[in-house]
N, C-alpha and C positions, 0 to 999 in steps of 0.2 A: 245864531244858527251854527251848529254843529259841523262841519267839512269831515266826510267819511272817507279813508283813506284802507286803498290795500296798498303792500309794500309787496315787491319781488324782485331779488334779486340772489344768486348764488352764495355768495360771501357772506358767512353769518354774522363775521363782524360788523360789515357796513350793515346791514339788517339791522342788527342791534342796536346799531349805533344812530342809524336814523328813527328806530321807534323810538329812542330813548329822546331825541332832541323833540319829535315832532309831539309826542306825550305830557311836554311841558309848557305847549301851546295851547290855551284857554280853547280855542275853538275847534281842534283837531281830535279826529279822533281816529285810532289805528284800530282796523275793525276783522285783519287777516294779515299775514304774512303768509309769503310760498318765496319755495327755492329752486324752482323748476318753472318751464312757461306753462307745462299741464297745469300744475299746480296751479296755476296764478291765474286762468282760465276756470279751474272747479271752484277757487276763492273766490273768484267775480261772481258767479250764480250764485253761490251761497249767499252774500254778502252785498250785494248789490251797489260796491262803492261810488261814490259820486267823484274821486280822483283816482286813479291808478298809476303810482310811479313804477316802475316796470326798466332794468337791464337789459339789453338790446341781447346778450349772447349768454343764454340760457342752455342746460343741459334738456333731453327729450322734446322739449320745443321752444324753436325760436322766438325771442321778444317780440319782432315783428309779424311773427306767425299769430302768437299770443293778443296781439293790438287786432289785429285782424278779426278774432274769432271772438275777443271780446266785444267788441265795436258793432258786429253783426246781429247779437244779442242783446247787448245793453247799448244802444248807440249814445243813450244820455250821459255814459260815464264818459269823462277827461281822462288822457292817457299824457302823460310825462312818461318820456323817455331818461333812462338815464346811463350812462355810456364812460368809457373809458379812452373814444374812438370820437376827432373829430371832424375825419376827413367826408366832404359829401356825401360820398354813396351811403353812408352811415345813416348822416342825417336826411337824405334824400327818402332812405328807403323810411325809414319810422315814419315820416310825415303823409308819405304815400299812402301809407296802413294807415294813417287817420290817426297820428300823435299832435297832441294839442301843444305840448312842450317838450324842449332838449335841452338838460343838463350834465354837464361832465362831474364826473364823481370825485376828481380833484376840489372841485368847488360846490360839491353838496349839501356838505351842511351850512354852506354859506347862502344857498339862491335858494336852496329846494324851497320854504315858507313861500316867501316872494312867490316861488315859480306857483307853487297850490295855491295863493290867493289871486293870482293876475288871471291862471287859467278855470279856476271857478265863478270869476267872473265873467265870461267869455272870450278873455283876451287868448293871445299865443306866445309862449315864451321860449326864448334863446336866450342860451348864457353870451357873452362879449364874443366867445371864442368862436362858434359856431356863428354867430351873427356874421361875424368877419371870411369864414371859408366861402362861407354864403354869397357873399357879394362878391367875394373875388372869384367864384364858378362862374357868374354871372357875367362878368368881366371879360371872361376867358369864353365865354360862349356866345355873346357881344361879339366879341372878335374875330371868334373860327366861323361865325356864319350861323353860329346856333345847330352847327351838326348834333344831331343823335347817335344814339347808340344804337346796340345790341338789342335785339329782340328782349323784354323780359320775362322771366322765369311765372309760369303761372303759380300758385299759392301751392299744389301739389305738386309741381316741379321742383320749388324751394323745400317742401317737406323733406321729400325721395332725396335731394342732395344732400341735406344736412345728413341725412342717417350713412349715404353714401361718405361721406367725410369722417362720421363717426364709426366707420369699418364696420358695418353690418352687412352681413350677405342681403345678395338679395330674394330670396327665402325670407329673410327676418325683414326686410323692411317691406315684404309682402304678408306675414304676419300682423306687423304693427300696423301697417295701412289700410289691412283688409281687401289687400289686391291682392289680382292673381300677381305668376311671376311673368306672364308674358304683359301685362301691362305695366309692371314696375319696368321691364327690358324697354318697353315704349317709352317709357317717360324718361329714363336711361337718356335713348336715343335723341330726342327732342331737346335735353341737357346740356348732351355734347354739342350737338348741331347750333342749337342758341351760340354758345359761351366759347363754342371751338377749341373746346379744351378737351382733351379725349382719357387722360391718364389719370388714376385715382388720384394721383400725388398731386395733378395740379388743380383737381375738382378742390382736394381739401382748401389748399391755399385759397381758391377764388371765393369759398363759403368762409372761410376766417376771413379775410379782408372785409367781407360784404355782411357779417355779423349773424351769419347764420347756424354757427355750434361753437361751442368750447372745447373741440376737439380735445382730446388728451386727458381730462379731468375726469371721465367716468367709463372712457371704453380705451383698454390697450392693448387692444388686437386691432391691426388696420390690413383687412388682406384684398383680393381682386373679388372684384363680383363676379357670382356665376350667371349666365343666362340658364 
């Protein structure tokens, strides 16, 4: 039996590089590549992969965004994460979107097979490293009493931040979202209040730690939102 695979990820190298290994697997088949999370979203419907390896921090939309909105529509396809990043909120957030596995791209072409055959058979898979952040949040949350956090971010909250990170007015990310601009000002307002973070400069940082854009790589204007 055949394993259909989409690939997505920024770096065309790794791209490359992982079709080229997972192509000279007997049972594999690469059936789409995208370099964007849009993209790896219009690849799923076309393509209707039964694994999707998938970059957590993608340019126009988030990897986790992208698990999301594929999962919604194809919930039979398996989503591998694959990440650079292996602090929890990382692998928190992926899993929450409904990723079936997490592997660091240090160690990709070593586990990625492994990870496609554990999680097509219904298992879940974590590389050693994340295995390990794992247990020791767990540790630490044993200890503190199991406090929670911060309210989170609804699915169109993380949108509007990311593009807010990636310097777009808000005009543009009321274009791209199809909002007016007093609703993207809402969703604004709801962002800050969550995260209590009120300055663009620190909205970026808290959406890069949390894997929600690649700031820098496609947009190099960052200025103030207007209401």
């Amino acid at each position: 039996m055949t394993i259909r695979i989409l690939l997505a990820d920024d770096h065309r190298i790794l791209l490359d590089g992982l079709t080229s290994l997972l192509e000279r697997e007997a049972d594999l088949e690469v059936v789409g590549t995208a370099h964007d999370g849009s993209e790896a979203v219009k690849q799923a419907e076309q393509h209707l992969p039964d694994i999707a390896i998938m970059d957590l921090s993608m340019p126009n939309l988030s990897g986790v965004e992208a698990i999301r909105r594929i999962l919604a529509k194809h919930p039979e396809t398996k989503i591998i994460c694959l990440s650079m990043h292996a602090e929890r909120q990382f692998v928190g957030a992926a899993f929450e979107a409904g990723a079936a596995g997490y592997i660091l791209k240090d160690h990709a072409t070593q586990e990625v097979v492994s990870a496609i055959h554990a999680v097509h058979a219904g298992e879940s898979y974590l590389c050693s490293e994340v295995g390990t952040v794992l247990i020791e949040a767990y540790r630490l949350g044993l200890a503190s009493g199991g406090a929670g956090g911060a309210a989170p971010l609804t699915h169109r909250e993380s949108e509007v931040l990311q593009l807010i990170a990636e310097g777009f007015t808000a005009k543009e990310i009321g274009d791209r979202l199809c909002l007016s601009l007093k609703t993207v000002s809402t969703h604004r307002s709801h962002i800050i209040q969550k995260l209590g973070i009120s300055s663009v400069a620190g909205l970026t940082k808290y959406a890069i730690r949390h894997g929600l854009t690649t700031v820098g790589r496609d947009h190099n204007h960052h200025q103030e939102l207007g209401d």
